[in-house]
TIFIPA-657142 format. One line per field, with one value per atom (N, C-alpha, C, O, CB): residue in three letters; chain; atom name; z, y, x. Coordinates in nm, 4 decimals, m for minus. Each point is the difference from the previous one (the first is absolute). Glycine has a CB too. Layout:
<sites>
seti: (Ala,...)
marpa: (A,...)
gumar: (CA,...)
up: (Z,...)
north: (Y,...)
east: (X,...)
</sites>
This chain:
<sites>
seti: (Unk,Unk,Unk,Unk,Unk,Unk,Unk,Unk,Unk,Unk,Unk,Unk,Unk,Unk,Unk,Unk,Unk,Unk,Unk,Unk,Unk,Unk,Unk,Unk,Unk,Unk,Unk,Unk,Unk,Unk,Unk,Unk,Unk,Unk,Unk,Unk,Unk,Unk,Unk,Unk,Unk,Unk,Unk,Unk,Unk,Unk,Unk,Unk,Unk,Unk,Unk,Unk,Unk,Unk,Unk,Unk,Unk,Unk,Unk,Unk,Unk,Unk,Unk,Unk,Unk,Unk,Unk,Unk,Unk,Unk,Unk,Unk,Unk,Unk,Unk,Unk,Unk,Unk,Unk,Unk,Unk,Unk,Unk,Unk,Unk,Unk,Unk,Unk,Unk,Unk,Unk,Unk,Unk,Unk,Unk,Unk,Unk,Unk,Unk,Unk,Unk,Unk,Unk,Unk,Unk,Unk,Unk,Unk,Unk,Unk,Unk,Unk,Unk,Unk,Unk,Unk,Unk,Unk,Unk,Unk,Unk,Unk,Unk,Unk,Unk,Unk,Unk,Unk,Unk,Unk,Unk,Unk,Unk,Unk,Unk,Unk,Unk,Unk,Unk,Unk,Unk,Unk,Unk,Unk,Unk,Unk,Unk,Unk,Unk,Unk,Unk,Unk,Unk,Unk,Unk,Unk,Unk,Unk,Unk,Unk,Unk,Unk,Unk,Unk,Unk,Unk,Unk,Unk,Unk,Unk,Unk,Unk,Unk,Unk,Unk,Unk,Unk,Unk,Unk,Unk,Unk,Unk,Unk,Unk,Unk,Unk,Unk,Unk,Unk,Unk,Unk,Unk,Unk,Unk,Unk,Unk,Unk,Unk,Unk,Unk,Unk,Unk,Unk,Unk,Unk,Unk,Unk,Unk,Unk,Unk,Unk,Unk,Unk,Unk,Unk,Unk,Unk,Unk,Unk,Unk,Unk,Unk,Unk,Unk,Unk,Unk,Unk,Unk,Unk,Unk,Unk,Unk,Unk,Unk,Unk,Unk,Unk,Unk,Unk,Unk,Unk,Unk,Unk,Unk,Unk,Unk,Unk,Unk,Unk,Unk,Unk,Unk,Unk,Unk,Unk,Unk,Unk,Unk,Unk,Unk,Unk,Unk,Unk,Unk,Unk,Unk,Unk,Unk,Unk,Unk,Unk,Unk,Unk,Unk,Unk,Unk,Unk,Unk,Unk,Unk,Unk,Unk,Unk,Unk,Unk)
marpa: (A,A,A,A,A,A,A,A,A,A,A,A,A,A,A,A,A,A,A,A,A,A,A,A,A,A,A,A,A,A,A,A,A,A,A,A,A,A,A,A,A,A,A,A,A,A,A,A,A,A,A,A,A,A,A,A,A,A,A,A,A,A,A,A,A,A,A,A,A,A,A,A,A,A,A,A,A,A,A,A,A,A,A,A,A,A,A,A,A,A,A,A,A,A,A,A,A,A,A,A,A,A,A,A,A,A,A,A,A,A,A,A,A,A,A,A,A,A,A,A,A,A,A,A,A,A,A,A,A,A,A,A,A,A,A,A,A,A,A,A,A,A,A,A,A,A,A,A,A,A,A,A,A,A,A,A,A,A,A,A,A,A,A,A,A,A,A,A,A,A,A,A,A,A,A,A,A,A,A,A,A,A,A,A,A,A,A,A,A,A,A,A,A,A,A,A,A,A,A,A,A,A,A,A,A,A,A,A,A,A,A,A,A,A,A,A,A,A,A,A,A,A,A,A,A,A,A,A,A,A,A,A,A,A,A,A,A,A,A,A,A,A,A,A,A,A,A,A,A,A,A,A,A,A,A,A,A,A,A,A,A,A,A,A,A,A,A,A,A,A,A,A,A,A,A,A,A,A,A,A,A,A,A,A,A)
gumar: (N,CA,C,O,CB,N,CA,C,O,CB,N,CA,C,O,CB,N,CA,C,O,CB,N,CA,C,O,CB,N,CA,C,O,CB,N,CA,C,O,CB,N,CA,C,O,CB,N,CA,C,O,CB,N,CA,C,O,CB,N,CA,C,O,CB,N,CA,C,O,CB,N,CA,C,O,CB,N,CA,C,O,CB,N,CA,C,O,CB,N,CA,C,O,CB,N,CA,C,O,CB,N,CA,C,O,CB,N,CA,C,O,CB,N,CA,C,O,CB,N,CA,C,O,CB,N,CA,C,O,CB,N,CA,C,O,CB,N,CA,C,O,CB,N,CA,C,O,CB,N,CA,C,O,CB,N,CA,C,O,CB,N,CA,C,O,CB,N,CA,C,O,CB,N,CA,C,O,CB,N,CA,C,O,CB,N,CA,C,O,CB,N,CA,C,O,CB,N,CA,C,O,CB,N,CA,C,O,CB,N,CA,C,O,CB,N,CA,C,O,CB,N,CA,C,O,CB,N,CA,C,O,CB,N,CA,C,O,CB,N,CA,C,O,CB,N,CA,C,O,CB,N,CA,C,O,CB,N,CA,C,O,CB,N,CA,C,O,CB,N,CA,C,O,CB,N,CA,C,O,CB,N,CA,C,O,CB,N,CA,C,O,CB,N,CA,C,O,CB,N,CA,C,O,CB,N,CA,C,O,CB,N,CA,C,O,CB,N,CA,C,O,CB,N,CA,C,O,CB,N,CA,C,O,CB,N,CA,C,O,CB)
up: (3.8146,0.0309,m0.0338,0.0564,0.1266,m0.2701,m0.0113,0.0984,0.0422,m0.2258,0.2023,0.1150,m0.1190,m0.1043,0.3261,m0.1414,m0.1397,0.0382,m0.0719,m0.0666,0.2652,0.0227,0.0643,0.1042,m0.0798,m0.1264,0.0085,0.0920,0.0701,m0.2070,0.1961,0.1098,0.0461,m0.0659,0.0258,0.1621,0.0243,0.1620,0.1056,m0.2474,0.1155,0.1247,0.1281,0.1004,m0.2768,0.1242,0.1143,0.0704,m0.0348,m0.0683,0.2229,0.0357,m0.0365,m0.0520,0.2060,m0.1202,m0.0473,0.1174,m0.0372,m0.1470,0.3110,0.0834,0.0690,0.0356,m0.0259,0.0128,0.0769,0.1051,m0.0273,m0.1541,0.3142,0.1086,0.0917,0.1192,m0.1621,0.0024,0.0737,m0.0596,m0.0943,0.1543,m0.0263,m0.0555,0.0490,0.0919,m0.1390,0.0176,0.0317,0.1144,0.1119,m0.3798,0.2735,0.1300,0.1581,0.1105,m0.3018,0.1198,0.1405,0.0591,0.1158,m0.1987,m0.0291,0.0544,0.1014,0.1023,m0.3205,0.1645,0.0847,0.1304,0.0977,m0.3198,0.2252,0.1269,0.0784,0.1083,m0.1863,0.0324,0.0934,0.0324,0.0898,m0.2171,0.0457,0.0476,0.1054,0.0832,m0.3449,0.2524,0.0928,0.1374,0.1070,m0.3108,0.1945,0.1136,0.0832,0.1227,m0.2246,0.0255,0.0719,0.0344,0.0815,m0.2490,0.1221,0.0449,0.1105,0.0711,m0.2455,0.2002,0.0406,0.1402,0.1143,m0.3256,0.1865,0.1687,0.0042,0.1211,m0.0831,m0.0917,0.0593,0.0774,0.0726,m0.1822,0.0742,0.0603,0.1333,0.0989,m0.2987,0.1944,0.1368,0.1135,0.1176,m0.2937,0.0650,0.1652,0.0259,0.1126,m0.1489,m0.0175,0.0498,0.0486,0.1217,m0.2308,0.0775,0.1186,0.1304,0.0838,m0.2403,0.1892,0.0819,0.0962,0.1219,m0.3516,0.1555,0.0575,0.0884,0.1199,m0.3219,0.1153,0.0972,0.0903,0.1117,m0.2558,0.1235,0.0983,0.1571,0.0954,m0.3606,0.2254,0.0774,0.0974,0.1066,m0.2201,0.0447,0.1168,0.0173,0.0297,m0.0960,0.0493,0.0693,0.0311,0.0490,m0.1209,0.0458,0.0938,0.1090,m0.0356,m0.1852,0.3405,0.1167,0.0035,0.0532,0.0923,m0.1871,m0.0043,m0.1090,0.0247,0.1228,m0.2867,m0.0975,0.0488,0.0226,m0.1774,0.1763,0.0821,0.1132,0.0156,m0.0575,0.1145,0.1200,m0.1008,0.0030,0.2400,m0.3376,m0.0784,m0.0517,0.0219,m0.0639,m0.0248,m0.0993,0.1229,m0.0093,m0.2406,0.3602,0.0788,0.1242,0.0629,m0.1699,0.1524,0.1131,0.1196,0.1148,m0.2376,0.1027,0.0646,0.0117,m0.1078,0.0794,0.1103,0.0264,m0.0880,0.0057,0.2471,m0.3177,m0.0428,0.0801,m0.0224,m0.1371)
north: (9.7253,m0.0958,m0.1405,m0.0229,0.1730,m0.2688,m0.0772,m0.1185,0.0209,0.1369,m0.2582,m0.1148,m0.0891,m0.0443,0.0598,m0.0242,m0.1152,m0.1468,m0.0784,0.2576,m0.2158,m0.1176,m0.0572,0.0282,0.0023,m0.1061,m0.0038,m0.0033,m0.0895,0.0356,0.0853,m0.0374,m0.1624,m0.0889,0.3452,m0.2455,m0.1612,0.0053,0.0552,m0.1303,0.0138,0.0314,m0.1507,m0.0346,0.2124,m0.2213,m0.1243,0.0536,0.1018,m0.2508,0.1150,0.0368,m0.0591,m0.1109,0.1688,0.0516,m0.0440,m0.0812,m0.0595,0.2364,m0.1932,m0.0944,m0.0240,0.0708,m0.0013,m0.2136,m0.0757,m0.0698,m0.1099,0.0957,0.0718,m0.0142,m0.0936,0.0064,0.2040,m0.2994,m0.1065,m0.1548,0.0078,0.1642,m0.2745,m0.1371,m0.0858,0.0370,m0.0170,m0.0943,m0.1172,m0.0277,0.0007,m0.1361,0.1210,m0.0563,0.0480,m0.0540,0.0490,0.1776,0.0753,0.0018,0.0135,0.1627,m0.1931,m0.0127,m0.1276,m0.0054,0.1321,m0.1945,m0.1408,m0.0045,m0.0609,m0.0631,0.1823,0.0289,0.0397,m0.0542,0.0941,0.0804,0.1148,m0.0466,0.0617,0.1681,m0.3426,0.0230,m0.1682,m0.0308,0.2080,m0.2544,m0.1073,0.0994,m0.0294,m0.1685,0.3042,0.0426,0.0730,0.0092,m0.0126,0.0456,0.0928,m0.1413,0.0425,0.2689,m0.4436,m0.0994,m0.0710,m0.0540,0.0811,m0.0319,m0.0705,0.1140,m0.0450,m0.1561,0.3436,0.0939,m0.0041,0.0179,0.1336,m0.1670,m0.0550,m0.1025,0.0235,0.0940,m0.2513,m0.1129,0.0052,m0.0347,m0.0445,0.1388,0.0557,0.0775,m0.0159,0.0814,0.0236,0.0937,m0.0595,0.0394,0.1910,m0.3431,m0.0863,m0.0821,0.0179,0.0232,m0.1383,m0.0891,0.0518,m0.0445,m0.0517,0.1777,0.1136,0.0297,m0.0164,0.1595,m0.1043,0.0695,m0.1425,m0.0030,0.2150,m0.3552,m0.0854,m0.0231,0.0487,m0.1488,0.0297,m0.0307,0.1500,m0.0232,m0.1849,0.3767,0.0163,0.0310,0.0614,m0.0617,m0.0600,m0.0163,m0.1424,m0.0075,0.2444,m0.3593,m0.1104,m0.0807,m0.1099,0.1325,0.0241,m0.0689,0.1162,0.1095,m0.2794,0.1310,0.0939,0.0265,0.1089,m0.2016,0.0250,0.0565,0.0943,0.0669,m0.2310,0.1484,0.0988,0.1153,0.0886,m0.2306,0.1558,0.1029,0.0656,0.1220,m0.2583,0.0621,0.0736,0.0993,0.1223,m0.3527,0.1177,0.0663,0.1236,0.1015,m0.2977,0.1948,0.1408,0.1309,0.1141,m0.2778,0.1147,0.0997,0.0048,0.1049,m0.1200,m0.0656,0.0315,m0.0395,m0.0040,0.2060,m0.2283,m0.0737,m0.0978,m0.0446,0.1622,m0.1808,m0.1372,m0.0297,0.1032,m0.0863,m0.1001,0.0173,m0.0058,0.0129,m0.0767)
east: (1.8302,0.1052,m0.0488,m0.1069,0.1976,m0.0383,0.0227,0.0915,0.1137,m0.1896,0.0121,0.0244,0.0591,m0.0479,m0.1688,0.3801,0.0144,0.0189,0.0619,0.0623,m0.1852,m0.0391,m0.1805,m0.0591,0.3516,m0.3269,m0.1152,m0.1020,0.0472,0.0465,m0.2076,m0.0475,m0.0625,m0.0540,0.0293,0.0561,0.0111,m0.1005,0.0309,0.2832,m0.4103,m0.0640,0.0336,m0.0622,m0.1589,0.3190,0.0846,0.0458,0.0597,0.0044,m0.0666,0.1740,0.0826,m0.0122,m0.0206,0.2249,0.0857,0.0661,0.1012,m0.1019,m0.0302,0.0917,m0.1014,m0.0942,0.3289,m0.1992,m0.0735,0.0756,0.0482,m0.1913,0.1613,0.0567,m0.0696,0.0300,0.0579,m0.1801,m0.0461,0.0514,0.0787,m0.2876,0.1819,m0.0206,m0.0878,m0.0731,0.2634,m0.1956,m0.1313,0.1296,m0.0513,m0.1499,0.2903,0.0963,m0.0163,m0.0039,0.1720,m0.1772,0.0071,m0.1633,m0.0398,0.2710,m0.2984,m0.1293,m0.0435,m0.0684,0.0291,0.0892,m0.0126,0.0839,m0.0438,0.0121,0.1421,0.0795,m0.0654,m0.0216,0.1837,m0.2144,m0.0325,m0.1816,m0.0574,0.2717,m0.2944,m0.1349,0.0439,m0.0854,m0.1195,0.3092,0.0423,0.0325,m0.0533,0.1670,m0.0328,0.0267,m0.1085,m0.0042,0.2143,m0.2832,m0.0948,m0.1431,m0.0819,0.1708,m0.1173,m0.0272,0.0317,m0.0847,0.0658,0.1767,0.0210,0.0107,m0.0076,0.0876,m0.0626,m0.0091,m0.0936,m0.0126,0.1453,m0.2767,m0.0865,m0.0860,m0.0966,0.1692,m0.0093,0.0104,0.0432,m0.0645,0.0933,0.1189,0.0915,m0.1164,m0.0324,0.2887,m0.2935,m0.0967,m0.1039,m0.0304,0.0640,m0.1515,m0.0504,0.0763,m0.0015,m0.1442,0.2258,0.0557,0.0119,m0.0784,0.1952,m0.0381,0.0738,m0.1739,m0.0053,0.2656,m0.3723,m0.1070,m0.0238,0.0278,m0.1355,0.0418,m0.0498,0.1076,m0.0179,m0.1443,0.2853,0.0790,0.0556,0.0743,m0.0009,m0.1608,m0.0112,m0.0986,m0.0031,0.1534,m0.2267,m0.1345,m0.0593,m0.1192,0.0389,0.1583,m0.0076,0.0927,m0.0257,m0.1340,0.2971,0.1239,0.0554,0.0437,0.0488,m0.1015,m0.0012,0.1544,0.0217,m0.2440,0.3424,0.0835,0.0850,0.1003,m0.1504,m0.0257,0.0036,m0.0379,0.0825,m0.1155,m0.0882,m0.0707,0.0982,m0.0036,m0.2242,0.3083,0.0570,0.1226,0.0137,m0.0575,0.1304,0.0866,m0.0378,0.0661,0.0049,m0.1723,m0.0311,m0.0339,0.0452,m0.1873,0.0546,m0.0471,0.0657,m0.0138,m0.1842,0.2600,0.0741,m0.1086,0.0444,0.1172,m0.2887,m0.1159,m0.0440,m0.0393,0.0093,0.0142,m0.0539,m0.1395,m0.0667,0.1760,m0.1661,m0.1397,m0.0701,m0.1204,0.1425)
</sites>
């Protein structure tokens, strides 16, 4: 059997962009920022701390 289109070792779709990449490495930056903020403000503002745990510090 004969292939009558040549071999091409590319791929044929490219389902990314430099766009979504940047979206998605801002978002996963910026939920990280979030769970540090979130961490100090809950172990040195005593009423963050009460919010998240329902405990007094």
């Amino acid at each position: 059997m004969t292939n009558p289109q040549p071999e091409n070792d590319q791929p044929k779709w490219d389902y990314t962009s430099s766009r979504q990449n940047f979206i998605t490495g801002a978002l996963v930056v910026g939920g990280n920022l979030m769970v540090i903020v979130l961490y100090v403000l809950y172990r040195t503002v005593p009423a963050v701390h009460q919010i998240i745990s329902g405990k007094p510090l």
